[in-house]
C-alpha positions in Angstrom: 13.8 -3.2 4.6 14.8 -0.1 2.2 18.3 -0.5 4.0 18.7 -4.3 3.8 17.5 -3.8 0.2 20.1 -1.4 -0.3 23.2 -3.3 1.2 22.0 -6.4 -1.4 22.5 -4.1 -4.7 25.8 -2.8 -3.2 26.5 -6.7 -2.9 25.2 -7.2 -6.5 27.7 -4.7 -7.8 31.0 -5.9 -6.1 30.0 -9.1 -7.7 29.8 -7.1 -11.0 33.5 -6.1 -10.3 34.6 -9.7 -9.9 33.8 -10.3 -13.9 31.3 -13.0 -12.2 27.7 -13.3 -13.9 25.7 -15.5 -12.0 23.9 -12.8 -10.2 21.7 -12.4 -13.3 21.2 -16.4 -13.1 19.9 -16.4 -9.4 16.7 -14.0 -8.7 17.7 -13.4 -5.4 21.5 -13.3 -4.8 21.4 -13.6 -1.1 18.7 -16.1 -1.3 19.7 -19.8 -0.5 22.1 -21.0 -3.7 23.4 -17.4 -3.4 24.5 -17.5 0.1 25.9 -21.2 -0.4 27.6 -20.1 -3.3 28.9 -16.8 -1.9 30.2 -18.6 1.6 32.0 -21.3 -0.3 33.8 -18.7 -2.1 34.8 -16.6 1.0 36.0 -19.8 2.1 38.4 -20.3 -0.9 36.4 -22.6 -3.2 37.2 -21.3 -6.8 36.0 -24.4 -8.9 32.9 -23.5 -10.8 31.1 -27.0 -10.5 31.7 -27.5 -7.5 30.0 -23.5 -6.5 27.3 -24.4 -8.9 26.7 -28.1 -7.5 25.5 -25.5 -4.4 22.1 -24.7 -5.9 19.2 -25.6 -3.7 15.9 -26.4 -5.3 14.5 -25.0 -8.6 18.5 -23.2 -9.3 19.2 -26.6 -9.4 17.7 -27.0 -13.1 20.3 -23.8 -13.6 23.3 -25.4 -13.0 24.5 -25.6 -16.1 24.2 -21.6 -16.6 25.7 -21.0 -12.9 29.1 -23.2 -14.2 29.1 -20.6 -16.8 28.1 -17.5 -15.0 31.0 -18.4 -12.0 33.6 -17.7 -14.3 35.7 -14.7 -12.9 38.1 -13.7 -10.6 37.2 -14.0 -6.7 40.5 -11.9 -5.0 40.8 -11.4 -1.8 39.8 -8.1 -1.4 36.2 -9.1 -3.2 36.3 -11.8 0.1 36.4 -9.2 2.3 33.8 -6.9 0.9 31.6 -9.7 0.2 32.1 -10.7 4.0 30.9 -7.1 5.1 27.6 -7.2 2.9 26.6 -10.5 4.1 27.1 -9.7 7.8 25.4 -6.4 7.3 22.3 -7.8 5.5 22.0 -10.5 8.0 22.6 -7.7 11.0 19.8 -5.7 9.7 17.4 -9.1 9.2 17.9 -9.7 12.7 16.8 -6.1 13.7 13.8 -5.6 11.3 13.4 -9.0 13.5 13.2 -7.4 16.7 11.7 -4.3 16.2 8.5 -6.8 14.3 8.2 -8.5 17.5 8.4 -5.2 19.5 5.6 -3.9 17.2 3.3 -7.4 17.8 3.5 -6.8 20.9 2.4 -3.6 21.3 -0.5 -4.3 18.7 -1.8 -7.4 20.8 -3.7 -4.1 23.0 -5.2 -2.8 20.0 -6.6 -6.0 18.3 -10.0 -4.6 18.5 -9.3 -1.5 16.7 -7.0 -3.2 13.6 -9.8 -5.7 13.3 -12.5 -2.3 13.4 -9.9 -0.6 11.2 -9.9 -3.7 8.2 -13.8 -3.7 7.5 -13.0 0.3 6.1 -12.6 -0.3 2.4 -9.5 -0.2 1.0 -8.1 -0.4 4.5 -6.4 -4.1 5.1 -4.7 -5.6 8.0 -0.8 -3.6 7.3 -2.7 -0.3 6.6 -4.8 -0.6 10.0 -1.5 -0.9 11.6 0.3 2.3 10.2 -3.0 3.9 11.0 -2.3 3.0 14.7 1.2 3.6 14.6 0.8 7.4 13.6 -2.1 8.3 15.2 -1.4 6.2 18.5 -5.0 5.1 17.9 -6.6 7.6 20.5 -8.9 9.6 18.8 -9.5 11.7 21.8 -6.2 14.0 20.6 -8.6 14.9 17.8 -11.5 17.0 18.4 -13.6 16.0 15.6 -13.5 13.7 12.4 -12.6 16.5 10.9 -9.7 17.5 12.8 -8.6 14.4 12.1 -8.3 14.8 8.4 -7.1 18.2 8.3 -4.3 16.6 10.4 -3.6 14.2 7.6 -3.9 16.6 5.2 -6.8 15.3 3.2 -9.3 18.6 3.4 -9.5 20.2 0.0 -8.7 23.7 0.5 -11.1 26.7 -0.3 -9.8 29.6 -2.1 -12.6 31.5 -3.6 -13.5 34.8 -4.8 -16.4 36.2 -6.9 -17.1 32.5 -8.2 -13.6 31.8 -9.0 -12.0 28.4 -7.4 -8.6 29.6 -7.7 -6.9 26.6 -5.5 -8.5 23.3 -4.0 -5.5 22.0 -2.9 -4.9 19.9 0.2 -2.0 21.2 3.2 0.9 18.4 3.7 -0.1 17.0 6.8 0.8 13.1 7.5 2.7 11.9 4.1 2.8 8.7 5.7 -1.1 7.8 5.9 -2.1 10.4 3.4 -0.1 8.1 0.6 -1.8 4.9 2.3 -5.4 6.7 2.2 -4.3 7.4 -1.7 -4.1 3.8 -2.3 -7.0 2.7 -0.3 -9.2 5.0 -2.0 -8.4 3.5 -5.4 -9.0 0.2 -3.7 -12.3 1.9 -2.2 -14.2 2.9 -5.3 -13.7 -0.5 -7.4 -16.7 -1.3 -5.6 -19.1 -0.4 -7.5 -22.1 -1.3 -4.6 -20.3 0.8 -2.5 -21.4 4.4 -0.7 -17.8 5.2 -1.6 -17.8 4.1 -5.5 -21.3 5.9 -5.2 -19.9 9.0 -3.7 -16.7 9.1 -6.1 -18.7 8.5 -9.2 -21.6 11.6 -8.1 -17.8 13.9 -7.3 -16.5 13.1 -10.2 -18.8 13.9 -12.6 -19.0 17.1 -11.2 -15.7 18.1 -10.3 -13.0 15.6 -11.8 -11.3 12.7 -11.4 -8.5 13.9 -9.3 -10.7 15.7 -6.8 -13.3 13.0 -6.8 -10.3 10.8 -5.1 -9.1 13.2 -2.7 -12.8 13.6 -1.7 -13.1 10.0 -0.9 -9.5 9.7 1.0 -11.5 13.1 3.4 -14.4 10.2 3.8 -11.9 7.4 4.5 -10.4 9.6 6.9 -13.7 10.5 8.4 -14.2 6.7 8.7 -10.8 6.1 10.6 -12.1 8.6 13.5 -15.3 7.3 13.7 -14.1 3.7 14.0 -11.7 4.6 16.1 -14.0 6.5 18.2 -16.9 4.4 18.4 -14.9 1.2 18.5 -17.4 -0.3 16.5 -17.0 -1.5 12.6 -17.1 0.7 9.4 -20.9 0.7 8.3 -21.7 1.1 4.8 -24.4 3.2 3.9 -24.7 1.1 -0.1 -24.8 2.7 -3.6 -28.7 3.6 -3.2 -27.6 5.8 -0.3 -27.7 9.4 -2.6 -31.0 8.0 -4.6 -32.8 7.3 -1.4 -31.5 10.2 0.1 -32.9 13.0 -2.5 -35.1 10.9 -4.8 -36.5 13.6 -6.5 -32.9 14.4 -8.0 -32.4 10.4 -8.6 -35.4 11.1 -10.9 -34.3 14.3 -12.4 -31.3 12.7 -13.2 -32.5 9.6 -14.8 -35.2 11.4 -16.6 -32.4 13.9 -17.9 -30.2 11.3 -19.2 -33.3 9.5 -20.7 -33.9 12.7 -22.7 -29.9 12.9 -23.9 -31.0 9.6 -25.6 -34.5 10.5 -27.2 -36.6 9.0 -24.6 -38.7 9.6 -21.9 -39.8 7.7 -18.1 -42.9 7.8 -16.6 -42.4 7.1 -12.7 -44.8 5.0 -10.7 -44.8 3.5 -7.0 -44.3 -0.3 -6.7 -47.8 -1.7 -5.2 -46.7 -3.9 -2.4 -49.0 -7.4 -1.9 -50.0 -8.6 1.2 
């Protein structure tokens, strides 16, 4: 895609060259009315109504803009460039093509684990599939959950010494499903009635936003082992998870930040009825 992408603005500027304006007209200069136009005027057609009367669809209401924009000089060596970018883009269509149904294919055995993969938050349907495509999906390469994450490089280093932190940062590991684990983790902690928005807000506080996130991506990347591992679906543990794990701190904390604003609690068990 980044290549195809590439051979269209290399397109865009031998247009620029031709004194030719219509490629800030049309959004997409190899879309329909830009390959019309563009194929006309490899085969000769110079008259600008005519290239215009080309538009397909909504460029149609821009016709009167293209007639204007199509005002330049088409020589023959701009044919022949123009030629090569359009067989190029349409080579590497065709290939991104091939290699998509290559990749189908091989993902029609792992259908289990994307579907496992996508009920992680942050983690959708294109993510689950890098996953598998860089790990190979068989978790049995990794010893541990941990393993796991210190091969994507999402394990907050330790470098400490009389009570000094001089470093936490993570080692390189996978760029490729570290940047996705980044994004999901964002995704992740929007949640507010999630363990994971739960788990960011309790690091954060403590610690930072920065390292609150990397902390979650090292739990997402926990969560891609075990699923992985288990073959069974992500499990959230909820937002109450930390409260009903240490409620004596839950209350400390709440009677704490009662105090900050001049007030006090006084805790008692709910009676249950019937």
């Amino acid at each position: 895609m980044v290549r195809r992408h590439q051979e269209a603005q290399r397109l865009e500027k031998e247009l620029e060259d031709t004194g030719m304006k219509f490629t800030s007209v049309l959004s997409d200069v190899v879309g329909a009315t830009g390959r019309a136009i563009l194929e006309a005027l490899i085969a000769g057609e110079r008259d600008c109504e005519r290239l215009a009367d080309l538009a397909c669809g909504k460029a149609r209401n821009k016709i009167p803009a293209l007639i204007e924009a199509l005002d330049g000089e088409f020589t023959e060596h701009h044919t022949f460039m123009v030629r090569h970018y359009l067989d190029e883009i349409e080579r590497l269509k065709q290939l991104v093509a091939v290699f998509d149904a290559r990749i189908a294919s091989i993902l029609d055995e792992r259908e289990e684990d994307l579907d496992n993969l996508d009920t992680i938050p942050g983690v959708g349907r294109l993510a689950a599939e890098v996953i598998i495509a860089e790990t190979g999906g068989d978790m049995a390469q990794f010893a541990s959950a941990q393993h796991l994450a210190s091969w994507i490089g999402v394990c907050p280093g330790q470098n400490e010494s009389a009570g000094v932190n001089r470093s936490g940062r993570t080692r390189p590991g996978n760029s490729n499903i570290k940047r996705l684990l980044g994004t999901a983790a964002m995704a992740a902690i929007r949640d507010k009635t999630s363990y994971l928005a739960a788990f960011f807000r309790r690091i954060s506080a403590r610690r930072g936003g920065k390292r609150a996130l990397v902390a979650v991506m090292h739990k997402l990347a926990l969560a891609i082992w075990l699923v992985l591992d288990s073959k069974a679906p992500y499990r959230d543990l909820g937002a109450e998870y930390f409260a009903k794990r240490d409620p004596e701190r839950a209350m400390r904390r709440m009677t704490k930040e009662a105090n900050n604003l001049g007030l006090t609690v006084h805790f008692e068990p709910i009676t249950v009825v019937g």
